[in-house]
Each structure stands twice: as C-alpha cells, then as structure tokens.
C-alpha positions in Angstrom: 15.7 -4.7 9.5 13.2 -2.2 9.7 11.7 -1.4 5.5 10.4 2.0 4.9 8.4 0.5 1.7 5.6 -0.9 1.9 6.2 -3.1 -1.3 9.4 -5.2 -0.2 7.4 -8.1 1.2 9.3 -11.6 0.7 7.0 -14.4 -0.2 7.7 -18.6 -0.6 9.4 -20.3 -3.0 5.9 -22.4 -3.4 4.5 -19.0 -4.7 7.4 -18.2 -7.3 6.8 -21.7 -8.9 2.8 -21.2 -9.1 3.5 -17.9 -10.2 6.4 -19.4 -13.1 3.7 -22.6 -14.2 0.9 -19.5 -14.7 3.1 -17.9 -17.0 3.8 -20.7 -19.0 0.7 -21.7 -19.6 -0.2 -18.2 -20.7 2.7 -18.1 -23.4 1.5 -21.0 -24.5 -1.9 -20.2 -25.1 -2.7 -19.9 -28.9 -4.1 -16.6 -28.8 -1.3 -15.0 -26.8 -0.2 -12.6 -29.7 -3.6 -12.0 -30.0 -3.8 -10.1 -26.2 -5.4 -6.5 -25.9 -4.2 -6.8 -22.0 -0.9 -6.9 -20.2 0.0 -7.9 -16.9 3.0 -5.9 -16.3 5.2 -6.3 -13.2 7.5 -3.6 -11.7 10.2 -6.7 -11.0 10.7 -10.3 -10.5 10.4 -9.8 -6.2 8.6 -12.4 -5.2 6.3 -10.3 -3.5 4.7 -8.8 -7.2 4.8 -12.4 -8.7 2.1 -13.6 -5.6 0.2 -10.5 -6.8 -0.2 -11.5 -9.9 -0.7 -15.2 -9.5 -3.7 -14.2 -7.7 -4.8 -11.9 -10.5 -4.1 -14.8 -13.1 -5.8 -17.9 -10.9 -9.0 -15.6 -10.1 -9.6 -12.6 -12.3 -12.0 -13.0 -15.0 -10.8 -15.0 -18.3 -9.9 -12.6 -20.6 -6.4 -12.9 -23.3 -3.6 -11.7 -21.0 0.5 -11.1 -21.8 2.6 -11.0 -18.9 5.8 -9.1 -18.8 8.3 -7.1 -16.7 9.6 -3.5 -17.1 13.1 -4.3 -17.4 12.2 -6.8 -20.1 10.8 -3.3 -22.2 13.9 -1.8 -21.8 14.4 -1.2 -25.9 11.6 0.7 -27.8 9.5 0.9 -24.6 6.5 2.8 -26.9 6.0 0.0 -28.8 6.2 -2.6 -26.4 2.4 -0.9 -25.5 0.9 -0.1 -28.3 -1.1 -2.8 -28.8 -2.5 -3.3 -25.2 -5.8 -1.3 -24.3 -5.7 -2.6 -21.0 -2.2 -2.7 -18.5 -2.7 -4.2 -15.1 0.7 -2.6 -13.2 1.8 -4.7 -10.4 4.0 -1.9 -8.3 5.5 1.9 -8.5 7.7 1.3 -11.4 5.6 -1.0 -13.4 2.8 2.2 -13.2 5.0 4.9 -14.4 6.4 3.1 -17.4 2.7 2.6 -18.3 1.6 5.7 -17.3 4.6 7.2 -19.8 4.3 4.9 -22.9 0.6 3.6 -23.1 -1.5 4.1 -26.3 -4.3 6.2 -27.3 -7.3 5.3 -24.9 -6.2 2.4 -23.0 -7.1 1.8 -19.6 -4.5 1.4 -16.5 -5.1 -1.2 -13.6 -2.6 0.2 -10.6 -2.4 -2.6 -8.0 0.1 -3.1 -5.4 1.6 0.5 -4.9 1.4 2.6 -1.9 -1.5 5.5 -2.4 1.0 8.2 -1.6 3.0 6.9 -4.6 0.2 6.6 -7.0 -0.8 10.4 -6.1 2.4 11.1 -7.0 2.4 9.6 -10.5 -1.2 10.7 -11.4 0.4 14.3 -10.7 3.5 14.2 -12.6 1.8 12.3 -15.9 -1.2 14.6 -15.1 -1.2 16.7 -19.0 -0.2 12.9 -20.4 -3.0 11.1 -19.2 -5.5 13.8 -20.6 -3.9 13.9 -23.7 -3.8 10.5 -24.9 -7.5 9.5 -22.9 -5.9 7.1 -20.9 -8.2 5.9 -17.7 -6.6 5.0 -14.5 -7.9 3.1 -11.3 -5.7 2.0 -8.6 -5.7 -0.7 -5.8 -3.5 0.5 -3.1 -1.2 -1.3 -0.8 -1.2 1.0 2.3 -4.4 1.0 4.5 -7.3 3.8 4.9 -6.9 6.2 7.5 -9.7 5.2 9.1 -9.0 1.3 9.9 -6.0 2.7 11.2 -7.5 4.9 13.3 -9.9 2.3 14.6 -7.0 -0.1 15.5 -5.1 2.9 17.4 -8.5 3.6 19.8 -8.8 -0.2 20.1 -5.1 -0.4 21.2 -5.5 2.6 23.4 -9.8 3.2 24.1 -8.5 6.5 26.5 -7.1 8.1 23.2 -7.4 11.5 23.1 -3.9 12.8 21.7 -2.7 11.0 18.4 0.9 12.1 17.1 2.5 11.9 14.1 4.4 13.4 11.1 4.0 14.4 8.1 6.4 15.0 5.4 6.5 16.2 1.6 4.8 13.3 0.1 2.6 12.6 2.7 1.1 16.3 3.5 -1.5 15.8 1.2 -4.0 13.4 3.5 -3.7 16.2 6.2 -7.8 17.0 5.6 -8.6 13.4 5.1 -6.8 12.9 8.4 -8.6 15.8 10.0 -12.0 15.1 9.0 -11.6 11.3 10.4 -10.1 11.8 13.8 -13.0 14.5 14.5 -15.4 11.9 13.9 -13.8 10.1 16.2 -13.5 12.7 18.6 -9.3 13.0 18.6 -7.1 16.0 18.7 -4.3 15.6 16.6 -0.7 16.5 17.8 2.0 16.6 14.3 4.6 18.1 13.0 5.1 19.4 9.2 8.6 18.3 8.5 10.9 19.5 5.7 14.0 17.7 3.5 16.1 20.6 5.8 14.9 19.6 9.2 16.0 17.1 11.8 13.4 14.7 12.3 14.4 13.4 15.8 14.0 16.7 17.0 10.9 18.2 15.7 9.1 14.9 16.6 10.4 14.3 20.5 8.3 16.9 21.7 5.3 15.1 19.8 6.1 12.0 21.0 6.3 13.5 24.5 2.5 15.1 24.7 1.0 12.3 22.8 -1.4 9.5 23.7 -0.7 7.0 20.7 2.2 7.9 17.5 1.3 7.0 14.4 3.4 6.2 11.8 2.9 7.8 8.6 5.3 6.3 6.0 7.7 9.5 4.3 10.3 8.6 2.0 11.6 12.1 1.6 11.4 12.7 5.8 11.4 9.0 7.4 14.5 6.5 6.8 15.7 3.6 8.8 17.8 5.9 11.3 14.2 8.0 12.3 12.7 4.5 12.4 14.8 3.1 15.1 14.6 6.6 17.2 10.6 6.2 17.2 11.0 2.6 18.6 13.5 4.1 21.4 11.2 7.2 22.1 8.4 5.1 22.1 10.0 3.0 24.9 11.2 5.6 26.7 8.2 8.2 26.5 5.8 4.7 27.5 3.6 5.8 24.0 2.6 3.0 22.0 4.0 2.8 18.0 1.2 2.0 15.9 2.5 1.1 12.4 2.2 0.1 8.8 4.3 -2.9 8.4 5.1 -6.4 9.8 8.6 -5.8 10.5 7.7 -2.9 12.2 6.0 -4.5 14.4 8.3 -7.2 15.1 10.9 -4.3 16.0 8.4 -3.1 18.7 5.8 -1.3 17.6 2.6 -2.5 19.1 0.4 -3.2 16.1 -0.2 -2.5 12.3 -3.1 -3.5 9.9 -1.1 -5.2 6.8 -2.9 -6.2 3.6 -0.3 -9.2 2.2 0.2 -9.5 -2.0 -2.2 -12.3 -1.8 -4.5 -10.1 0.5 -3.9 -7.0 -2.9 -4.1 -9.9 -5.6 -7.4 -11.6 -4.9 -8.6 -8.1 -4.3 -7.1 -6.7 -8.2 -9.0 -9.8 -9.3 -12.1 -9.0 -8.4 -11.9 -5.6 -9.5 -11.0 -6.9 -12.8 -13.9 -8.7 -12.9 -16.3 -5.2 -12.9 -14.2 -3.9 -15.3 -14.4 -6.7 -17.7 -18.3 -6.2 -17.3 -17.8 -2.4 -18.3 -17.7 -0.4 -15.2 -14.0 1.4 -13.8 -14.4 1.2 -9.9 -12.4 4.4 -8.4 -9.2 3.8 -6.6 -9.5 2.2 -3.4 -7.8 0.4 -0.5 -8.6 -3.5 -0.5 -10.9 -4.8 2.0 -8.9 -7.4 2.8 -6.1 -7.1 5.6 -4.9 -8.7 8.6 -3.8 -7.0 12.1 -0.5 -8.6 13.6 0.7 -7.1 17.0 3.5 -7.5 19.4 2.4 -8.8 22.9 5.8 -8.4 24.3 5.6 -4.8 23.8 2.3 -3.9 25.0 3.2 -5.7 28.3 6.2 -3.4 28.4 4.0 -0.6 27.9 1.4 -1.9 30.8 -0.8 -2.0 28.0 -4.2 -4.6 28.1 -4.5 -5.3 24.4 -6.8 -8.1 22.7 -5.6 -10.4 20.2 -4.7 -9.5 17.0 -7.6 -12.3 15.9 -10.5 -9.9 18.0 -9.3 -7.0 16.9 -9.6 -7.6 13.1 -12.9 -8.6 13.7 -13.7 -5.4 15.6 -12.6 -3.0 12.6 -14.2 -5.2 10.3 -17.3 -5.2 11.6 -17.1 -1.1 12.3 -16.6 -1.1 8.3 -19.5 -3.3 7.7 -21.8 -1.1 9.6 
C-alpha cells in the first residue's frame, strides 16, 4: 500500500527492544530529575523509537528525559518548563513543543518532512519570537537537488521534468527553478488547488514530459492520485521518480530514501555541535540510500545502473 507520509516507516522488533533497554537505563540514571533536555517523541511507531535510539547510543552525553506527547496530555505547559533543550522526533512531537516550550529554550526538529516543519515555523511564527525560542531542524525528505541528480542519472537525455505542486508544497517553486537551470532542465508542472481534479490537470504533464517527479502534497496527492501516476506512467512509457520505498516497490523506478537510522545518527551528530555552542541551520541529512525497481525500468526500455553506482554518483557530485 502505497504511504503519502514520509514518516510511516516500520522498523524491527530488535530496534523496539534497544530502543526500550536505552530508556531504562536513562530513568534510572541518578540525575534524571535533574535533566535540562528532553527527547520527545511524536508516538511509540517504531520508526521514531530507531530515531532516537540512534540519538541516545551516539549523541554527545549530556542528562536527557525521554517522553511521548500523548504521555503530556494533562498540564502540557508544565510538562516543559524545565527543559531548555527539546529534541522532537516527528510532526506532532514539534508542534506540541513549538506550543508549550519555556522562555529561551532551544528546539531540535528531527525526523519530519521539510514541508511540514515550514509549516509549523509559520503558524507558531509570533510564538517563537516572543518567548526567544531557537529552532533547527533535521528533515526527513531529500534536497531537491540529489533528486534531481538521480532523475538525470535515471534518464541522462532529460530535458522535460514534470510534476505538481500543491498548497503545501508551492513554496520550493524558486528553489526548484534555480536548481534545474543549473542543470540545464525546463520544467513542465502544474499548480493544483483543494478544488481541482488532480488526474486531469496532471495527464497532460505526464504526456509532454521526459521524467515525473513526485513531489509529496497532502492537501493535493492521496493514495487514489498515487496509483493513477503509476498507471500513467506505464501507459505514457515516463519513468516515476519518487520519494519513498513503497513507492518504488509499486513501480516507480527509483527514489533516494534517508531511513530513521540514516535521520538518527545524523540528529546525533548535530547534537554534538550544539552541545559545543554552535546551532547548525536546518538541513537535509547527508546520509541516504537509492533503492530502484529493475523490473520497471525494463518495462520502460530503460538502461539503468544499480542502485549501489548510482548512490555513489550523487554522492560524489555532493562532495565536489
């Protein structure tokens, strides 16, 4: 079944029972009612708890709680007040703390999509400023740009790339301009609304285009759209490039993924420079993984190289 979030990603059992050992031994620390930081997860998916192991196992050593949003159901304000630092592990777990932190605290916003986190930094915009509070963010999705690289890599006579875009996703329209002319590409897209029907503005985009990406769009793109794109793609013989595994499995051709372990080890370091005084910016992690789907690039009469080679051509393009 196709997943049009990012941040349902189903992990081992092994992980959950790391993940459960880490917590206790942090609860039983002596100087656990003593913490100025929280590690605060949006639920108990496994997904969020293999972040967070990570974080735990390799971030620096500094007195941590752990907790979970639906556990700070009752008095939520006070829950906070005596954390100066929250580490958010998801969409939910960053707009409770975004809502009830304290005076001059600092928010860590890992695992959550960058559309999302735009979003919230939006809404709780007067908030923030009010009450001093810093925020940084360590996103889930993947920069435009390694996408972009994997799409000419896929397809190296790209000239034409398609796609939609939708209310919460209009907003990287520049950033998306500015990196396809450095790569020479003319964008074909559509602007879609909450009124429109999305099978029908994008079949003509689909039709005229060398390569469709896939933007992800809660408000415009559900599973229905999904599974049109995969037919159109098909039918229209233009390869599906992605943003998740499943995806992929259902036929796209190919998506960069980072994994929670991929977004954990990459929070940790991060936490790291902050617990040496410097707040790096929000950014995408360095650290992802290209899976692809043979089966349909044969369909396609597409020559692609393995999903192995083609990491290590967009990582070295990022090195340079």
């Amino acid at each position: 079944m196709l997943k049009t979030t990012q941040e349902v990603v189903t992990r081992t059992t092994y992980n959950c029972q790391i993940f459960c050992l880490l917590i206790a031994f942090l609860l039983a620390c002596d100087n656990v009612k003593a913490a100025d930081s929280l590690l605060l997860l949006s639920s108990e998916n496994p997904a969020y708890e293999s972040v967070a192991s990570k974080i735990i196992s390799q971030g620096p050593t500094i007195s941590m709680d752990t907790s979970y949003t639906d556990h700070m159901t009752d008095n939520a304000k006070n829950h906070l007040e005596s954390y100066r630092l929250l580490i958010t592990v998801g969409s939910l777990a960053t707009e409770f703390a975004m809502k009830f932190a304290q005076q001059n605290s600092t928010i860590i916003s890992t695992f959550i999509p960058s559309q999302r986190f735009q979003q919230l930094s939006e809404k709780y915009s007067r908030e923030l400023k009010q009450r001093e509070i810093s925020t940084t963010a360590i996103f889930l999705d993947q920069p435009l740009q390694r996408q972009l690289k994997l799409a000419t890599e896929i397809r190296p006579q790209l000239k034409r790339l398609g796609f939609t875009l939708g209310p919460d996703s209009k907003y990287i329209l520049p950033e998306l301009k500015e990196a396809a002319a450095a790569m020479n590409l003319s964008l074909n897209y559509q602007m879609l609304t909450l009124e429109d029907n999305p099978i029908q503005r994008i079949q003509p985009i689909m039709e005229s285009s060398d390569l469709f990406l896939v933007i992800p769009d809660q408000s415009t793109l559900n599973k229905t759209t999904a599974k049109w794109l995969l037919y159109m793609s098909l039918r229209n013989r233009v390869p599906l490039l992605a943003f998740s595994q499943n995806y992929v499995k259902a036929g796209a051709v190919a998506a960069c993924i980072s994994t929670p372990e991929d977004i954990g080890r990459y929070t940790a370091e991060q936490l790291h420079l902050i617990a040496r005084g410097s707040l790096p910016p929000p950014s995408f992690s360095p650290y992802f993984k290209v899976v692809t789907n043979p089966r349909i690039a044969r369909q396609l009469n597409l020559s692609i190289k393995t999903a192995e080679q083609l990491q290590q051509l967009i990582v070295e393009a990022e090195t340079q």
